[in-house]
Backbone as a chain_set.jsonl record, in Angstrom:
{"seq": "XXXXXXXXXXXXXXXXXXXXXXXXXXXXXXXXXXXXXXXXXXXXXXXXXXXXXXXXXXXXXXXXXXXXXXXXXXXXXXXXXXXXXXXXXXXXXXXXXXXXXXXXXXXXXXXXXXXXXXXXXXXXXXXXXXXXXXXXXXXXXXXXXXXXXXXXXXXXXXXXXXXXXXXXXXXXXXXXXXXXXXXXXXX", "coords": {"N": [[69.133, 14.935, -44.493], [67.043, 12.708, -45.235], [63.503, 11.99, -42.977], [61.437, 9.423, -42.671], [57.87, 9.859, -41.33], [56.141, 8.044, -40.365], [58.237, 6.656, -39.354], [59.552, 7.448, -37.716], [57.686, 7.727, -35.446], [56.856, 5.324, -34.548], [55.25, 4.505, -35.989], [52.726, 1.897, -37.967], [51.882, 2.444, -41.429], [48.428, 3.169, -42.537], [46.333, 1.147, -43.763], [44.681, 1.768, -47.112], [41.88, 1.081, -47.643], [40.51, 1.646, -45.287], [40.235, 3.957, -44.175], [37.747, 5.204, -43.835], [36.864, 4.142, -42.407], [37.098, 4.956, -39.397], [34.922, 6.94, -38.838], [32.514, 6.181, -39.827], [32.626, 4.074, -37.655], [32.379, 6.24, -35.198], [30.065, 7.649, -35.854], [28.343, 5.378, -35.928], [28.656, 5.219, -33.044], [27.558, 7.821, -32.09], [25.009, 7.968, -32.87], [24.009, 5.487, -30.901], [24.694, 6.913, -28.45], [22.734, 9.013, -28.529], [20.294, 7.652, -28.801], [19.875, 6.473, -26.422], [20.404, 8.684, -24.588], [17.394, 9.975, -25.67], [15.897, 7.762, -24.605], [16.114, 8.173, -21.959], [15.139, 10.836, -21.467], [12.271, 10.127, -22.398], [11.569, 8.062, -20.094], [12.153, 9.635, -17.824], [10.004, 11.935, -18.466], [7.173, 10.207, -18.097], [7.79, 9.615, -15.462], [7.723, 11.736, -14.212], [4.868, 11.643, -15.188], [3.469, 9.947, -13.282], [3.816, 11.333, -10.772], [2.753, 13.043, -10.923], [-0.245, 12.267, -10.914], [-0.343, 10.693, -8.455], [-0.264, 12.497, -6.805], [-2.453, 14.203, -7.406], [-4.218, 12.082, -7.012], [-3.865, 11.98, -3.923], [-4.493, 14.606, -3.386], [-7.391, 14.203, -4.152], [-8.398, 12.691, -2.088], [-7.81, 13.272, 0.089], [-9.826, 15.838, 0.116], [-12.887, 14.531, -0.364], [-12.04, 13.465, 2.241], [-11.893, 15.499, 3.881], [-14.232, 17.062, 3.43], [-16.291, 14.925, 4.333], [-15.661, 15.048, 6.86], [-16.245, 17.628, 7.663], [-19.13, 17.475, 6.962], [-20.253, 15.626, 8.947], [-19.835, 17.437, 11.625], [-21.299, 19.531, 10.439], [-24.107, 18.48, 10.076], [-24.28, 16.51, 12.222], [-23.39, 17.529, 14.519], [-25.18, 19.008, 17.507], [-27.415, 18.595, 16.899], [-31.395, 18.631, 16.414], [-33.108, 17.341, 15.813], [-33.129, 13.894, 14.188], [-34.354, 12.86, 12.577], [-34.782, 12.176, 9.772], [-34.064, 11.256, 6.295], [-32.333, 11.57, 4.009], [-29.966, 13.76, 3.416], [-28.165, 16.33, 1.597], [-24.991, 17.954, 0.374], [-22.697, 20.123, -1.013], [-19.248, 21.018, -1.507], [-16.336, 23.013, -1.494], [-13.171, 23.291, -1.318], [-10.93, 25.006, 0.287], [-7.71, 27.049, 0.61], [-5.818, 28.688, 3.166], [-5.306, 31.228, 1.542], [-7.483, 31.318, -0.019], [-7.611, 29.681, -2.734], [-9.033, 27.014, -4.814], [-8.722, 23.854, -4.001], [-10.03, 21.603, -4.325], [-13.464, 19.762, -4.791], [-16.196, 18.367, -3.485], [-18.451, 16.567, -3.238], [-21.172, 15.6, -0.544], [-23.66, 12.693, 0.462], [-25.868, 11.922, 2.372], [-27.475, 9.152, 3.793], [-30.366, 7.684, 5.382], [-30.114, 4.438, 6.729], [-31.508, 2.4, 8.277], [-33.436, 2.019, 11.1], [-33.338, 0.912, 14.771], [-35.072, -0.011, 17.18], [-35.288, -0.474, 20.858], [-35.919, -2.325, 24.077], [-34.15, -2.0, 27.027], [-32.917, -3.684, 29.316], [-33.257, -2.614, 31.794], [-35.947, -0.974, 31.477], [-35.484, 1.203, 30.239], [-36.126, 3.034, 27.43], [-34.561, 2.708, 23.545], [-33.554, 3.977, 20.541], [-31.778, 3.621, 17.677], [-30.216, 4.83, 15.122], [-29.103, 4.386, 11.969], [-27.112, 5.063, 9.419], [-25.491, 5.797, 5.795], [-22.873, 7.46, 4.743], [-21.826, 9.043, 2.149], [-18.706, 9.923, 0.444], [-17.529, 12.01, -2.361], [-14.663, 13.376, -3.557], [-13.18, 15.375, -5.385], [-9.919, 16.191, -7.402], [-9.915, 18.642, -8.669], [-11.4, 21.915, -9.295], [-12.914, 21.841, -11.564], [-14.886, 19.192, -12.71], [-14.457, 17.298, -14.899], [-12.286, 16.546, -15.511], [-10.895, 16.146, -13.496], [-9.419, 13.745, -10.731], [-11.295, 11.703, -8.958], [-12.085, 10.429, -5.966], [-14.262, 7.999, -3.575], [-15.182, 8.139, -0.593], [-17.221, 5.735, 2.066], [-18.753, 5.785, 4.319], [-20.035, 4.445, 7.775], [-22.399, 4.588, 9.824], [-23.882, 4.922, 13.028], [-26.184, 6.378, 15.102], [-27.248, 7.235, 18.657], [-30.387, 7.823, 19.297], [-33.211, 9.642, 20.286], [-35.615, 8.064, 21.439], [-38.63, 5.972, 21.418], [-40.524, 7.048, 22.751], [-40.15, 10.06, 22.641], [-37.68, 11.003, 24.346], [-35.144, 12.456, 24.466], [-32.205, 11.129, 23.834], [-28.37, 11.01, 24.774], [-26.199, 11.494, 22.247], [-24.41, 8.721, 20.49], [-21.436, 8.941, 18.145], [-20.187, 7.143, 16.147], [-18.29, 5.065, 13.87], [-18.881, 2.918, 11.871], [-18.256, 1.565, 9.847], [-15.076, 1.453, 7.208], [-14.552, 2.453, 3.918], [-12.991, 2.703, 0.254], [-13.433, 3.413, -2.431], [-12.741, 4.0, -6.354], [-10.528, 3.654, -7.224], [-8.3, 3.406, -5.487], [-6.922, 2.293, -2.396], [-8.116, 1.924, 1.304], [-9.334, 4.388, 4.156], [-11.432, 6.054, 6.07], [-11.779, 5.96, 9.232], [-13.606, 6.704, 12.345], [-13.127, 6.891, 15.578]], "CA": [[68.67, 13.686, -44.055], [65.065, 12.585, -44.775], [63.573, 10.978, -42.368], [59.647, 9.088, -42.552], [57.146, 10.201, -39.942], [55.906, 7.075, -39.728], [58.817, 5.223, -39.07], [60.17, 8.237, -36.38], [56.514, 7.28, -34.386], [56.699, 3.638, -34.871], [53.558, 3.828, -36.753], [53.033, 1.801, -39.786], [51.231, 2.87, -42.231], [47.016, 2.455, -42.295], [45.845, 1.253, -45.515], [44.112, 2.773, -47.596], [40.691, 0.972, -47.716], [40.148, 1.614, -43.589], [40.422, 5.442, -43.768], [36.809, 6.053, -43.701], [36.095, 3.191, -40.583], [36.668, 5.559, -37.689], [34.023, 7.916, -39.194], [31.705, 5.343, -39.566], [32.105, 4.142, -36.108], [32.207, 7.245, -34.459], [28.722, 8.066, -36.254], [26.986, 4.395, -34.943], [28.48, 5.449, -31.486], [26.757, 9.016, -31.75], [23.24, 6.968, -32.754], [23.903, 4.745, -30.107], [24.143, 7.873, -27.433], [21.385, 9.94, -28.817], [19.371, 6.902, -28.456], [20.498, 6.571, -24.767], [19.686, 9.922, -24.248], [15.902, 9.856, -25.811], [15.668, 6.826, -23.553], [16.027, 8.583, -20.512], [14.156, 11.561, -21.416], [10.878, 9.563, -22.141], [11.577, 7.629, -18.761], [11.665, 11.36, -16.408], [8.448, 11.982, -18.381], [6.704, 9.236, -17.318], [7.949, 9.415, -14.185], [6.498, 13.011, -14.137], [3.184, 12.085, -14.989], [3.405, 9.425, -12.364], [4.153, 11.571, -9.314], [1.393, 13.762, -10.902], [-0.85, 11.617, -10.957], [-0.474, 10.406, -7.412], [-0.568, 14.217, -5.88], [-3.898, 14.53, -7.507], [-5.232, 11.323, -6.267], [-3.982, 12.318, -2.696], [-5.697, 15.496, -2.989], [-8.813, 13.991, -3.944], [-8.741, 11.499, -1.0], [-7.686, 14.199, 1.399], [-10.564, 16.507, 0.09], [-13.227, 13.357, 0.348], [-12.113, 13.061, 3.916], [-12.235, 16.406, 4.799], [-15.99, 17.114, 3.56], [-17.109, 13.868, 5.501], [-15.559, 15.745, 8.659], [-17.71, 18.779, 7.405], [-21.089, 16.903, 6.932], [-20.32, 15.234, 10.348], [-19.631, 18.594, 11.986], [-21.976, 20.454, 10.169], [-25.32, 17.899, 10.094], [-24.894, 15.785, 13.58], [-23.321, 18.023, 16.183], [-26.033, 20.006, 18.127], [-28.885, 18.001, 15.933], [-32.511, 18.72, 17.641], [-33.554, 16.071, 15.461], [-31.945, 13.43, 13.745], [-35.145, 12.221, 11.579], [-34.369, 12.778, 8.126], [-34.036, 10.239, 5.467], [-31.517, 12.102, 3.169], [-29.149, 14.827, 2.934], [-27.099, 15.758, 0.467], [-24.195, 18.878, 0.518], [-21.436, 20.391, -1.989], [-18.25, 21.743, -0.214], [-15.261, 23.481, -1.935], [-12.367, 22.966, 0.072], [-9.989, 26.287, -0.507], [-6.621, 27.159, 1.167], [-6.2, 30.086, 3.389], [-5.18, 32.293, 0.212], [-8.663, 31.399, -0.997], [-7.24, 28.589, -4.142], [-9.236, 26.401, -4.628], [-7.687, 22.949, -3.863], [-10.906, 20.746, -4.391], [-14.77, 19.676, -4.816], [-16.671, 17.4, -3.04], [-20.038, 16.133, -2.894], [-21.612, 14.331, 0.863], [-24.308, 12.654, 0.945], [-25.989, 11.341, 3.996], [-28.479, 8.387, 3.694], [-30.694, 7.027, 6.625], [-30.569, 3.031, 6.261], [-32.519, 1.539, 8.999], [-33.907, 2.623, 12.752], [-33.809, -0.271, 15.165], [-35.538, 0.186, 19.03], [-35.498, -2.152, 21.475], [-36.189, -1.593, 25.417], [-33.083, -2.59, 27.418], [-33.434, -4.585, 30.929], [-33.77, -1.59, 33.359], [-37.194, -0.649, 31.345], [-35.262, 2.755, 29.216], [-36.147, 2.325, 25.293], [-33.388, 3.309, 22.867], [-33.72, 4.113, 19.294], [-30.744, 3.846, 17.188], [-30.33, 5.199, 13.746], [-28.187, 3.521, 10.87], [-26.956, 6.256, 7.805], [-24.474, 5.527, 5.154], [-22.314, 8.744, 4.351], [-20.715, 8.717, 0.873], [-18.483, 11.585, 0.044], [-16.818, 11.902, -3.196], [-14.015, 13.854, -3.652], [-12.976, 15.693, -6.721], [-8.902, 17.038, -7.112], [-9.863, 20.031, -9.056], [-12.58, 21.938, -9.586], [-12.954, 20.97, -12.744], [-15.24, 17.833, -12.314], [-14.508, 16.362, -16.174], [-10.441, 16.231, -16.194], [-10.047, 15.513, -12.436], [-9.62, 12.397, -10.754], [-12.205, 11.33, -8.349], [-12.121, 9.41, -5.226], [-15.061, 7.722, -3.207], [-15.279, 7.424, 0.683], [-18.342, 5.283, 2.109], [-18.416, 5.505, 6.132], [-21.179, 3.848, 8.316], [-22.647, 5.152, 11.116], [-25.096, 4.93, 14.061], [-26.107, 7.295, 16.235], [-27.877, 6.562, 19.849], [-31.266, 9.025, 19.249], [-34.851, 9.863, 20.076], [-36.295, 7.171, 22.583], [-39.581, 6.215, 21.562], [-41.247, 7.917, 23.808], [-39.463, 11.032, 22.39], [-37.327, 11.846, 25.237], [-33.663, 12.542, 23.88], [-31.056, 10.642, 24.535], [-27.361, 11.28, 24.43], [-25.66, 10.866, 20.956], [-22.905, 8.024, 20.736], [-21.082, 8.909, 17.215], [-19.303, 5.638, 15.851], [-18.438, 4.4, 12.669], [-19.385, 1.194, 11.509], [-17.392, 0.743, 8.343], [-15.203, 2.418, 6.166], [-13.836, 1.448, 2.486], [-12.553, 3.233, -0.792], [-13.603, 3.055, -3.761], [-13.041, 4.894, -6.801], [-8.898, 3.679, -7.971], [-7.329, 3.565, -4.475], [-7.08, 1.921, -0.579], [-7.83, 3.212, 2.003], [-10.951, 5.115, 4.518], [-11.511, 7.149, 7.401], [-12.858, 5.293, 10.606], [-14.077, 7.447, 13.782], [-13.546, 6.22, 16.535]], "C": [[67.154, 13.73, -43.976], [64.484, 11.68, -43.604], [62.012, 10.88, -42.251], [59.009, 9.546, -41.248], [56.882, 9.338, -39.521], [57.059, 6.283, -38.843], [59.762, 6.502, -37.452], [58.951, 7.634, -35.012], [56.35, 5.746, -34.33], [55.77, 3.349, -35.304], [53.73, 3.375, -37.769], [51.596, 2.633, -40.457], [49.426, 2.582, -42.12], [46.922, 2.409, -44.121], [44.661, 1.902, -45.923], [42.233, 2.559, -47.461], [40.128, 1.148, -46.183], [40.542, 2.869, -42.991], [39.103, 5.863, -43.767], [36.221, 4.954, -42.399], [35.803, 4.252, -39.598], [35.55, 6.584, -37.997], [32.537, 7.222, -38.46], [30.963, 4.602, -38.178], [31.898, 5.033, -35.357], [30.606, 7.489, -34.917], [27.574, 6.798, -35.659], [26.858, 4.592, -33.27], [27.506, 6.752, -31.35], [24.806, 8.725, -31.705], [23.114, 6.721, -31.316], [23.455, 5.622, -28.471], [23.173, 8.686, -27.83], [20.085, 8.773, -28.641], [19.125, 6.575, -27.15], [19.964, 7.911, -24.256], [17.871, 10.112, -24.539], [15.3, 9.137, -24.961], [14.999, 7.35, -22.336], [14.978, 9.997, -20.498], [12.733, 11.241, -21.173], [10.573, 9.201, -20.716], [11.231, 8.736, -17.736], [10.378, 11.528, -17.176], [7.3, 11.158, -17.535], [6.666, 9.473, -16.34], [7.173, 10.791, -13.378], [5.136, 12.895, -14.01], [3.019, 11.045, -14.185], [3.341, 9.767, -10.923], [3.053, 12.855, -9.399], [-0.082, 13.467, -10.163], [-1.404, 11.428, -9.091], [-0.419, 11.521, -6.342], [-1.852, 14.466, -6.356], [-4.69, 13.35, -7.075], [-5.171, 11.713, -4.548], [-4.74, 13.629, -2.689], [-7.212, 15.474, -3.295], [-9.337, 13.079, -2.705], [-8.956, 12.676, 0.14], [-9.104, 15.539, 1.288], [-11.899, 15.711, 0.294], [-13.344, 13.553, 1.763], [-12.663, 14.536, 4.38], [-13.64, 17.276, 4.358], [-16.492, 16.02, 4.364], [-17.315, 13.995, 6.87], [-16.606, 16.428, 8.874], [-18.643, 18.677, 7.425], [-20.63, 16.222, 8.537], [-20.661, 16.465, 10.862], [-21.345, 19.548, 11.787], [-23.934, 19.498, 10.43], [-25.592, 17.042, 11.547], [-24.156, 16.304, 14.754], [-24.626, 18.66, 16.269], [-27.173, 19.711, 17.468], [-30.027, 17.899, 16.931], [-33.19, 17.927, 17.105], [-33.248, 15.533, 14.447], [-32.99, 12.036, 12.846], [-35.238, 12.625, 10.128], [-33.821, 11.547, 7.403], [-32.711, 10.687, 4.533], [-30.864, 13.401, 3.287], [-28.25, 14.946, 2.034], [-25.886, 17.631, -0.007], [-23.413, 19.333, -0.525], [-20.452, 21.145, -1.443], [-16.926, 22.087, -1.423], [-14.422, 23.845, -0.906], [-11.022, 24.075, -0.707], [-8.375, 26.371, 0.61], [-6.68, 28.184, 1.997], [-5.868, 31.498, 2.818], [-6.511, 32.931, -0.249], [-8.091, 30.58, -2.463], [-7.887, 27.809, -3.228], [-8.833, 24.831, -4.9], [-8.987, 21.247, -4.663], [-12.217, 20.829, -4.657], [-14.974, 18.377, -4.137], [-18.317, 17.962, -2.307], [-20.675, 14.979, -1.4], [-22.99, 13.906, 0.11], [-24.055, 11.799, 1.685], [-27.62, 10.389, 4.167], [-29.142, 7.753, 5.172], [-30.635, 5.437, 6.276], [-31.518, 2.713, 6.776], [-32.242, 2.977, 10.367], [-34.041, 1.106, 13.457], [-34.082, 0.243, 16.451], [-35.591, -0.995, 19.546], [-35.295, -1.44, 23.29], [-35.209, -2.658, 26.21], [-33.923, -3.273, 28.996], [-33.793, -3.506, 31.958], [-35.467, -0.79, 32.658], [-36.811, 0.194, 30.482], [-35.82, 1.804, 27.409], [-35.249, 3.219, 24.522], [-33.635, 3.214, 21.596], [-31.967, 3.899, 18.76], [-30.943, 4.38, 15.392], [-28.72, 5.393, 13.076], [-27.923, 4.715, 9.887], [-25.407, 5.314, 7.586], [-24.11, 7.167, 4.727], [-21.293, 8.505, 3.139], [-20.329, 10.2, 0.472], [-17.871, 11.29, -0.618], [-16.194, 13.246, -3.416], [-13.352, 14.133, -4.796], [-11.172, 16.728, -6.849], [-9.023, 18.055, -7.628], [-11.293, 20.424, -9.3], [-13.208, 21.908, -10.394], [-13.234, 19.587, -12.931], [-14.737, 16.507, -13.555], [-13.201, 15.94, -16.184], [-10.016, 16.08, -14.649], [-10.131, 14.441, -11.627], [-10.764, 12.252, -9.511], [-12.097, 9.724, -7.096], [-13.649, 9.301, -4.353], [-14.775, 7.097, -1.848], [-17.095, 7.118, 1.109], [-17.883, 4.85, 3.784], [-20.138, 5.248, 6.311], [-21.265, 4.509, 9.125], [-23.734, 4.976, 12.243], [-25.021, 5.823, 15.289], [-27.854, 7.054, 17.409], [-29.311, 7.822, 19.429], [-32.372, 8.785, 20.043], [-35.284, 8.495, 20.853], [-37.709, 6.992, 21.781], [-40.665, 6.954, 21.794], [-40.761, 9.257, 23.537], [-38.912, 11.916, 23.221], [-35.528, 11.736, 24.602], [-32.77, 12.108, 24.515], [-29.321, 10.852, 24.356], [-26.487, 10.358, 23.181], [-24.453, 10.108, 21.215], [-22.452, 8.029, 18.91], [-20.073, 7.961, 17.241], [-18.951, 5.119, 14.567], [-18.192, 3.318, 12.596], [-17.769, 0.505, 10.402], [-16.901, 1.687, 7.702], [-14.221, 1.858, 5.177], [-13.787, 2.521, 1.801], [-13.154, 2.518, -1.759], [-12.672, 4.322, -4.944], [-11.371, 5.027, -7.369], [-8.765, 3.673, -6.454], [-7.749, 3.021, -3.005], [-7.155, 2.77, 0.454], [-9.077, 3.616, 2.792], [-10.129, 5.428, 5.583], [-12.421, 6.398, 8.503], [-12.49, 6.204, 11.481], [-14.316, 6.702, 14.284], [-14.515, 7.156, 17.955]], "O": [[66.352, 14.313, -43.245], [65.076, 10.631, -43.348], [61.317, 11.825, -41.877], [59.651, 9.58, -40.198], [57.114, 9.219, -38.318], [56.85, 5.511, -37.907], [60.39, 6.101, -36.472], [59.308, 7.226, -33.907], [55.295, 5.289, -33.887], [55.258, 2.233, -35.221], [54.5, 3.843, -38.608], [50.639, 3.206, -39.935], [49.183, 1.562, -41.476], [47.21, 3.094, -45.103], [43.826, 2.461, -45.213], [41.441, 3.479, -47.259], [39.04, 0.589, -46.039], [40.997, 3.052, -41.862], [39.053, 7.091, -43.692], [35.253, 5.15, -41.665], [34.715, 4.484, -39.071], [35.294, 7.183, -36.953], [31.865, 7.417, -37.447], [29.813, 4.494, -37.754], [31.023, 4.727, -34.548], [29.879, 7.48, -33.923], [26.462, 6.987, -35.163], [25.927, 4.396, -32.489], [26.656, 6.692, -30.462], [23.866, 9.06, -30.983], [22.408, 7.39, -30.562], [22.56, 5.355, -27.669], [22.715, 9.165, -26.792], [18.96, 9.179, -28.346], [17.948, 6.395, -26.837], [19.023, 7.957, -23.465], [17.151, 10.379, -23.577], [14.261, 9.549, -24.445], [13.889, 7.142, -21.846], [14.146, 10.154, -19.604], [12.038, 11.695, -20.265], [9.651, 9.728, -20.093], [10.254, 8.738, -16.987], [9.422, 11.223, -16.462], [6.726, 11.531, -16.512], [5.538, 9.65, -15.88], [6.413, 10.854, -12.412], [4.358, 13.504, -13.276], [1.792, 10.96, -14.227], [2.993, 9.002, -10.023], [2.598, 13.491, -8.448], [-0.744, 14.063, -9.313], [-2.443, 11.855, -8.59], [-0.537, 11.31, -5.134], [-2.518, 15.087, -5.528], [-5.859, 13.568, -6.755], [-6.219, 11.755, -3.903], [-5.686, 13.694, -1.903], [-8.059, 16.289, -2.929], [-10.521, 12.841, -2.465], [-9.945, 12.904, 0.836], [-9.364, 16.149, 2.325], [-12.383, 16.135, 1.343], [-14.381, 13.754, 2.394], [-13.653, 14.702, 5.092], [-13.998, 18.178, 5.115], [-17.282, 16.395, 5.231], [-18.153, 13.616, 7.688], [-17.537, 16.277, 9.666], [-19.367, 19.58, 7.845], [-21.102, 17.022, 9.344], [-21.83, 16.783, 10.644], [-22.149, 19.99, 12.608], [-24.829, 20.137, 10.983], [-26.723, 16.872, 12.002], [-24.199, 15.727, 15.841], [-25.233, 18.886, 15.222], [-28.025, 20.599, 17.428], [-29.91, 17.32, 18.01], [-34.13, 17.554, 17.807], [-32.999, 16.288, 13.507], [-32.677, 10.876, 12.577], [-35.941, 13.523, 9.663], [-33.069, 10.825, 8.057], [-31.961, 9.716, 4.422], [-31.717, 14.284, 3.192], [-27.568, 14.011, 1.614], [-26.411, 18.35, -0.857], [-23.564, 18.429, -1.347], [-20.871, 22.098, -0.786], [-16.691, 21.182, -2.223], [-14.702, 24.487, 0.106], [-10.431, 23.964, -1.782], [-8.232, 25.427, 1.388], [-7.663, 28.884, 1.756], [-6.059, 32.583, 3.366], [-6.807, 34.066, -0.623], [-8.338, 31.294, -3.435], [-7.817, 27.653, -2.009], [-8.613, 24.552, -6.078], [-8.646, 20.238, -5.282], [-12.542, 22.002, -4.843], [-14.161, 17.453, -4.164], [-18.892, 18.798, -1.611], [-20.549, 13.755, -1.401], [-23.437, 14.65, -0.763], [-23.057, 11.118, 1.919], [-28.663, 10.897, 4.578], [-28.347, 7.363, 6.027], [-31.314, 5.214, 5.273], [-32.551, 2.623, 6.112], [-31.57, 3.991, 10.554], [-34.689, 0.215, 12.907], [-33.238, 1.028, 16.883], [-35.813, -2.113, 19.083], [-34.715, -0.403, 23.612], [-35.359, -3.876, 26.119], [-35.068, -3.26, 29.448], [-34.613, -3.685, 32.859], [-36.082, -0.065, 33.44], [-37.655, 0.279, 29.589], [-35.832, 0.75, 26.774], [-35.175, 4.411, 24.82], [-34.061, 2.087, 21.345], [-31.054, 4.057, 19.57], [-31.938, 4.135, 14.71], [-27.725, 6.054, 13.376], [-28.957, 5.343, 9.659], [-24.66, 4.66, 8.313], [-24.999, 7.967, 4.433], [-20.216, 7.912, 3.198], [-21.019, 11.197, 0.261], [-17.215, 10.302, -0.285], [-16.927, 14.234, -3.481], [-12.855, 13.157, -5.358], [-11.182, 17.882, -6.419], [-8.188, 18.847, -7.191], [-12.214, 19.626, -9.473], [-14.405, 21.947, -10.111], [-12.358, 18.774, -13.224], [-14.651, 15.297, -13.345], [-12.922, 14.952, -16.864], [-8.816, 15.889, -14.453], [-11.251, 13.955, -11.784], [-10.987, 13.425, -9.21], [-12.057, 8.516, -7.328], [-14.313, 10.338, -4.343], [-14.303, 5.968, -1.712], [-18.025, 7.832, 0.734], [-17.095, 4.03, 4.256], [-21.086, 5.561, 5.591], [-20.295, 5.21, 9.412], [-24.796, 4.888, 11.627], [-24.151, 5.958, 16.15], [-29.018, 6.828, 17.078], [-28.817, 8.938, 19.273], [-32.494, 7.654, 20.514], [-34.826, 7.675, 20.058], [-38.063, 8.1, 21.378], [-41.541, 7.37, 21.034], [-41.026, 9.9, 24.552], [-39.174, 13.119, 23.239], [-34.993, 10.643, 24.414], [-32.438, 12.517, 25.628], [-29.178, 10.768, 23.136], [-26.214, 9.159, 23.123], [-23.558, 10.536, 21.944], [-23.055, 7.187, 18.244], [-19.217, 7.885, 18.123], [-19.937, 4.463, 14.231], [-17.313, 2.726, 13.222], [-16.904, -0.368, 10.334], [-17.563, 2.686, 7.421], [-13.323, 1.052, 5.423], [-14.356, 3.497, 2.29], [-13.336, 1.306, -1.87], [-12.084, 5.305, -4.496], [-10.917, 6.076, -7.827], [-9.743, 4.366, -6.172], [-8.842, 3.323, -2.525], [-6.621, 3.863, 0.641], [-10.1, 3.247, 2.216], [-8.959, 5.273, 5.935], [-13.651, 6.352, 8.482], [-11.325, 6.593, 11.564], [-15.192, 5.859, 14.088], [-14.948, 6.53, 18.922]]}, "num_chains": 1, "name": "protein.A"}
């Protein structure tokens, strides 16, 4: 007893011109996922040099700030005199390994001096500086990104009469520049 395969499976027959289809489709579906896949690869790149990106602008902000501390610190505590028109610093900001994490440049501009003799008779000087510190994420000034803090300041000084008066550190103003939001105000 013979008996058809097809007709034991209830299959009929496929004709003949629609034996090379499933190839065909199987090969636009394999496109279709390899294209799906390239997709997503490019996308995690990207997204890589995006979260790069924004770790080297935070470490140029955070290096920035923390030279501006340093020229504070280092130029107006314990100041025996606080007449000077310009300063101007370079600070490499390292880890406690010793890597270095940063560069940054202060300077420290005088703007104005204003005096004026209050009601009980004292005379008070004040003195105006702009402090701009730019902050560099590597030390490598050409390929790294660069941020710009610009703080104000006035400090109570020098009397006229050149009898010293006690410093009141304050900042006036502070803004970003340089790609990003953002400053450091002392209060």
């Amino acid at each position: 007893m013979k008996t058809d395969l097809h007709s034991l499976m209830n299959l009929k027959p496929t004709p003949h011109r629609q034996e090379g289809a499933v190839l065909i489709v199987a090969l636009v579906l394999l496109v279709v996922l390899t294209m799906l896949g390239v997709s997503a690869v490019e996308s995690t790149k990207l997204e890589t040099r995006m979260a790069a990106s924004t770790r080297e602008y935070n470490r140029a902000f955070q290096v920035a700030e923390a030279s501006l501390l340093q020229a504070l610190e280092k130029y107006f505590d314990n100041l025996d005199s606080i007449e000077f028109s310009e300063l101007s610093l370079s600070l490499i900001l390292t880890d406690n390994k010793g890597k270095i994490l940063g560069k940054a440049y202060v300077k420290i501009t005088k703007s104005a001096t204003h005096s004026y003799t209050r009601e009980d008779g004292e005379n008070i000087r004040y003195y105006h500086y702009f402090i701009e510190s730019t902050g560099f994420s590597q030390d490598d000034t050409k390929i790294a990104l660069k941020v710009k803090l610009v703080e104000g300041m006035k400090i109570k000084g020098p009397a006229p009469n050149n009898v010293l008066i006690e410093e009141d550190l304050s900042a006036s103003t502070a803004s970003s520049s340089g790609g990003g939001s953002g400053g450091l105000g002392l209060e």
